[in-house]
C-alpha positions in Angstrom: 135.8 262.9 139.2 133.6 259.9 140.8 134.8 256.4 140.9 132.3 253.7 142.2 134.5 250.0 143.1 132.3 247.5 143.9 133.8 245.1 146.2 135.7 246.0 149.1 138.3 243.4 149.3 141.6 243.9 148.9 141.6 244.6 145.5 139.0 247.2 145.7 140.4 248.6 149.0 143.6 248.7 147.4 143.1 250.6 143.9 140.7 253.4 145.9 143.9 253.8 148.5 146.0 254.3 144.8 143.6 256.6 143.2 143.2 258.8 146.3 147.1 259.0 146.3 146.9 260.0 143.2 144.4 262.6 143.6 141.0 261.8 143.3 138.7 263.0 145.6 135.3 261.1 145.1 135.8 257.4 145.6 133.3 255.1 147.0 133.7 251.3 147.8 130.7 249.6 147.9 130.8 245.9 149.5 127.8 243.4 150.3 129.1 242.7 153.6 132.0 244.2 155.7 134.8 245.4 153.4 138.0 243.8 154.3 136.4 240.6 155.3 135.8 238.3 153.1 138.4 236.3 150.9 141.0 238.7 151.0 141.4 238.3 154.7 140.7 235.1 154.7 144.1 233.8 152.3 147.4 232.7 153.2 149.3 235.9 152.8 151.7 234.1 150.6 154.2 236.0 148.4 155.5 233.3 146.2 156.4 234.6 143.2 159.3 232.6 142.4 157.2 229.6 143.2 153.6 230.4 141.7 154.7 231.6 138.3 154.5 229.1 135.6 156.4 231.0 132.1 158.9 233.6 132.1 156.8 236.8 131.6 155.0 235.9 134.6 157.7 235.4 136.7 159.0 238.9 135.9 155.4 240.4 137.1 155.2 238.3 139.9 158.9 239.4 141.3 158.1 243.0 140.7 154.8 242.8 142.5 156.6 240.5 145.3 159.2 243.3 145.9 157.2 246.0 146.0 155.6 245.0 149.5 158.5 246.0 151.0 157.9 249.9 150.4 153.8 249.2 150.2 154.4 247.5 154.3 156.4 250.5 155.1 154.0 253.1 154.0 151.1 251.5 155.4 152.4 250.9 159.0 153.5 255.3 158.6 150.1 256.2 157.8 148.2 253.9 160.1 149.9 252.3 162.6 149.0 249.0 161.3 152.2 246.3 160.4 150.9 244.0 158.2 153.6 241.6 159.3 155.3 241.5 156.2 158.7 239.6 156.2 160.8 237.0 154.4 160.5 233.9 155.5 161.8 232.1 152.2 160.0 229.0 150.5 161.2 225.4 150.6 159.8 223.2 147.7 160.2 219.8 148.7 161.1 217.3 146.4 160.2 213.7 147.6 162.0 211.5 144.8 164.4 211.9 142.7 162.5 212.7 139.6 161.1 215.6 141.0 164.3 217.0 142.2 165.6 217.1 139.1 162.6 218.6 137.8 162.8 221.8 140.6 166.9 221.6 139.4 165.5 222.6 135.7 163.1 225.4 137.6 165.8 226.9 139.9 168.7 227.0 137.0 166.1 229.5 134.7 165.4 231.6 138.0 169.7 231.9 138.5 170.4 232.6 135.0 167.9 235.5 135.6 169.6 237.2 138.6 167.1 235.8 141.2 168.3 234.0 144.4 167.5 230.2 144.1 169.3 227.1 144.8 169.2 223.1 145.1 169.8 221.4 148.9 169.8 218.2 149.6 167.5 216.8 152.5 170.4 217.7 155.2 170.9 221.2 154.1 166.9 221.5 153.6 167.0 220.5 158.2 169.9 223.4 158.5 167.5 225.8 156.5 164.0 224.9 158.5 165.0 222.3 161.4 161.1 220.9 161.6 160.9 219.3 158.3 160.6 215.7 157.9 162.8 213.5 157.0 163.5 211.3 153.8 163.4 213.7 151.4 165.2 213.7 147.9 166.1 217.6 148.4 164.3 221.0 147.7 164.1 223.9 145.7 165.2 226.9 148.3 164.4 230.4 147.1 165.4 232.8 150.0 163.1 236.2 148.8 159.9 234.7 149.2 158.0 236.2 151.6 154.5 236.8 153.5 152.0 239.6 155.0 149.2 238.5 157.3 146.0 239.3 155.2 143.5 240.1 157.7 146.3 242.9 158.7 146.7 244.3 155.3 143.1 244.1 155.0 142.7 246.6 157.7 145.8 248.4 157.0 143.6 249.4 153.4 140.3 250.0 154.6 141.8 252.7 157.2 144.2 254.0 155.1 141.7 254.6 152.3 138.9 255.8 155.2 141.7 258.5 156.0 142.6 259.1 152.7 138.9 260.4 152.5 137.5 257.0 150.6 134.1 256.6 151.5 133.6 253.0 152.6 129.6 251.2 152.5 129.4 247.6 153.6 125.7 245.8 153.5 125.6 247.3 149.7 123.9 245.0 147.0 124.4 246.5 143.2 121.3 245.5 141.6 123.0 246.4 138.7 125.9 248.2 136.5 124.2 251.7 134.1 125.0 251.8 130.8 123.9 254.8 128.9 125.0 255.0 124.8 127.5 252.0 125.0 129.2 253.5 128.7 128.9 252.3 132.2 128.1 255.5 133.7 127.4 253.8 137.4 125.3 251.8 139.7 122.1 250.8 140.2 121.8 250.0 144.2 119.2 247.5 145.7 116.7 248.9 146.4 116.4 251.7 144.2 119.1 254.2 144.6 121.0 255.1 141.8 124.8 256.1 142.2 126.5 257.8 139.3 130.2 257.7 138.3 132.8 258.6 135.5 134.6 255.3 136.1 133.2 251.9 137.9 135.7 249.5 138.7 134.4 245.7 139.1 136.6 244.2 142.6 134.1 241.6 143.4 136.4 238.5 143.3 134.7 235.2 142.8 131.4 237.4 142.5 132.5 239.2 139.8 130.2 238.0 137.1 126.9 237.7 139.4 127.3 241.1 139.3 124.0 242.2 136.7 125.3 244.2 133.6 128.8 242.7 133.5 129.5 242.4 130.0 128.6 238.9 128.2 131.9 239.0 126.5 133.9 239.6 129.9 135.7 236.4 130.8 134.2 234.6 133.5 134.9 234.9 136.9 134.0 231.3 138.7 135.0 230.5 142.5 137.2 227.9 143.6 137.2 226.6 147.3 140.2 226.7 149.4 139.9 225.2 152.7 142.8 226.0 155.1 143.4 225.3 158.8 145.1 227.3 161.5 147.8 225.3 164.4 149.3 227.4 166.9 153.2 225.9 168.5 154.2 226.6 171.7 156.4 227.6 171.6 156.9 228.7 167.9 159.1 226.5 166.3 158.8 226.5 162.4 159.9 229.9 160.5 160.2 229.0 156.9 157.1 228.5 154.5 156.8 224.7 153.0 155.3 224.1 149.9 154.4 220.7 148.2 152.2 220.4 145.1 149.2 222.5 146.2 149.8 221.6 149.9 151.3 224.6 152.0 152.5 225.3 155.5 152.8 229.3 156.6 154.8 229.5 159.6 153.5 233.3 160.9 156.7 233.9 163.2 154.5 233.8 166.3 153.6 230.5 166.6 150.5 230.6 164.5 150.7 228.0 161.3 148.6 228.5 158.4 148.5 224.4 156.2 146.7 224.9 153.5 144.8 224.0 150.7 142.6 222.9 149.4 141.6 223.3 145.0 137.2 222.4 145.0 135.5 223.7 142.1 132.2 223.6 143.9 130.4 227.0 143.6 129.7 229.4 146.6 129.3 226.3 149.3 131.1 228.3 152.3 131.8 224.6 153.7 135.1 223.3 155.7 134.5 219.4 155.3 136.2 217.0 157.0 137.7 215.7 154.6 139.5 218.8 153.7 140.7 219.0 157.1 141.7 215.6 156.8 144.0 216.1 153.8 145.0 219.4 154.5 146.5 217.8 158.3 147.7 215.1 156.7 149.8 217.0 154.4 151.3 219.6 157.2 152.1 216.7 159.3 153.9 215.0 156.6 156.2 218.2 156.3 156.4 219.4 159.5 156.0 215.8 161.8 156.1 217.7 165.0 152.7 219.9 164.1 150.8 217.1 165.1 151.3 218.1 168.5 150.0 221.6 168.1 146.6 222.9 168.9 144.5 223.0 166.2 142.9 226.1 166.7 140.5 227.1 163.5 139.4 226.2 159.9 137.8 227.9 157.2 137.8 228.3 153.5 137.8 231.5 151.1 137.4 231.3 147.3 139.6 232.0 144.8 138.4 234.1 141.9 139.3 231.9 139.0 139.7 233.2 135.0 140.9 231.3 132.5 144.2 233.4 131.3 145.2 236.2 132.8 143.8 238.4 135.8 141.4 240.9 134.3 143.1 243.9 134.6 142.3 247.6 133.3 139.8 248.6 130.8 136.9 246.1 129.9 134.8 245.6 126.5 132.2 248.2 128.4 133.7 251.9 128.0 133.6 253.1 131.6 134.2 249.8 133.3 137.4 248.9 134.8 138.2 244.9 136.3 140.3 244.2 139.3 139.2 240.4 139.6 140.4 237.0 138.4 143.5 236.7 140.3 143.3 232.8 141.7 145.7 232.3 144.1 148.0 235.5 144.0 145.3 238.1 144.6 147.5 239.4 148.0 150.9 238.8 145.8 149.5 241.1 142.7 147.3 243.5 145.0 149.6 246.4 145.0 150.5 246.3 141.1 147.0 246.0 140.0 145.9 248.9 142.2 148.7 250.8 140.2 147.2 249.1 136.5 143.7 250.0 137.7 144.5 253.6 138.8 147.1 254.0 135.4 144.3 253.1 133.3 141.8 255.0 134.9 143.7 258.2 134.8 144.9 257.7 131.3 141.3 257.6 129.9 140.1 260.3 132.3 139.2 263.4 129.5 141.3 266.7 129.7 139.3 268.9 132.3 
């Protein structure tokens, strides 16, 4: 059995590491550039489930994908060596008035009545929990399980473990364009005319996903959606527990490296860090966390989210043959390991009897 994935992020990386698990021998990850190394790496490494999920259903995903990094972290660092610094750091959401306290107060009694660890502290508590946050605060929303992994770690974690699982790995690859043959995607058409064949081809191409030619017209579309984020480094480290407000973030790695991000720009492809994304993305860090505005500021970039509306596309598509692994928005490292394991269910359970 042959299974072409185009895109080599960690979606892709991810789902050929599952299916090589699982027994298939003939997997091939085709990427345009360097696999590993484009959004994937390039994210927040947030594992906010508690905090991303917006109705019940998805909460009860999110947790289960959340919880099983711990395994995933411990299985990757066996087989390669690589710790993809997985840990819980918990997540603080601050509430700034008293409106929105009682707001996180209506969120945080449906997580307790469904056995997951949350609670309400007022500003003090909030300074015993994470002693650099700022003061004059109504109180926060304090969920202890959150956690993070350092992406550009897991993102090589993959990419080797799937290399010594036997997963062939191409970067520079353009598909010029998905087969079909009677009503099936039977493989892929590479630029400039090399034609790869394959009983399954699953579409990992993130915010790319539908510039991909031969996608299916009635596939949902896949449009990108800048995040710009910034990198501070303490000395020494300080901070340890993750700081959301609204879409603002701050990622304290552990080490002294702080991830404050983001930014939401629904402005195409335009690889661009602007200053006044900088500017905002600052602003709000140092409004959490006053004391980061004496840390070096040491890099900025931005990544794109690969936006849907509704749900990831997951499993089978309209095209017979074609499988997604795109569309996750801003919890493509949270969901990576349970899509892998939709993507390789779905794939096995149409593979015909041999």
């Amino acid at each position: 059995m042959r299974i072409v994935i185009v895109g080599g992020g960690v979606m892709g990386c991810a789902t050929a590491l599952e299916l090589a698990r699982r027994g298939v021998r003939d997997i091939i990850v085709l990427e345009r550039a360097v696999p590993g190394a484009e959004a994937s790496s390039a994210a927040a490494g947030i594992l906010a489930a508690q905090i991303e999920s917006r109705d019940e259903e998805e909460l009860a995903r999110f947790v289960v994908a959340r919880d099983a990094y711990g395994d995933w972290a411990t299985s990757l660092r066996e087989a390669t060596g690589i710790d993809i610094a997985h840990r819980r750091s918990g997540v603080l959401s601050i509430a700034r008035t008293p409106a929105e306290l009682e707001a996180a107060q209506h969120d945080v009694a449906l997580q307790q009545a469904r056995g997951l660890r949350a609670e309400i502290v007022d500003g003090a508590h909030a300074r015993t929990i994470e002693r650099e946050l700022c003061d004059g605060i109504a109180g926060a929303a304090y969920y202890p399980d959150e956690a993070q992994v350092d992406p550009p770690q897991l993102l090589r974690a993959l990419v080797v473990a799937a290399t010594n699982a036997g997963v062939v790995m191409r970067g520079g690859t353009t598909v010029a364009t998905l087969l079909t043959e009677g009503g099936r995607c039977v493989g892929v058409s590479l630029a400039p005319k090399e034609i790869t064949r394959a009983d399954a081809v699953i579409l990992a191409a993130g915010s790319w996903s539908s510039l991909v030619p031969g996608v299916p017209d009635d596939m949902p579309r896949v449009r990108p959606i800048r995040g710009q984020l910034v990198m501070l480094e303490e000395r020494p480290p300080r901070a340890s527990t993750i700081l959301f407000e609204g879409h603002s973030y701050v990622v304290p790695r552990g080490d002294g490296r702080v991830i404050c991000g983001s930014t939401m720009e629904d402005v195409g492809h335009r690889r661009e860090v602007t200053a006044a994304g900088v500017q905002s993305i600052l602003g709000a860090a140092i409004a959490l966390m006053p004391r980061l505005g004496e840390a070096e500021l040491v890099r900025s970039w931005c990544n794109f989210r690969p936006s849907v509306a509704g749900a990831p596309l997951v499993g089978a598509s309209p095209l017979p043959g074609l499988f997604l692994a795109t569309g996750h928005h801003r919890n493509g490292i949270l969901l990576a390991k349970v899509t892998a394991d939709a993507v390789a269910d779905a794939i096995m359970g149409a593979r015909p009897p041999s």
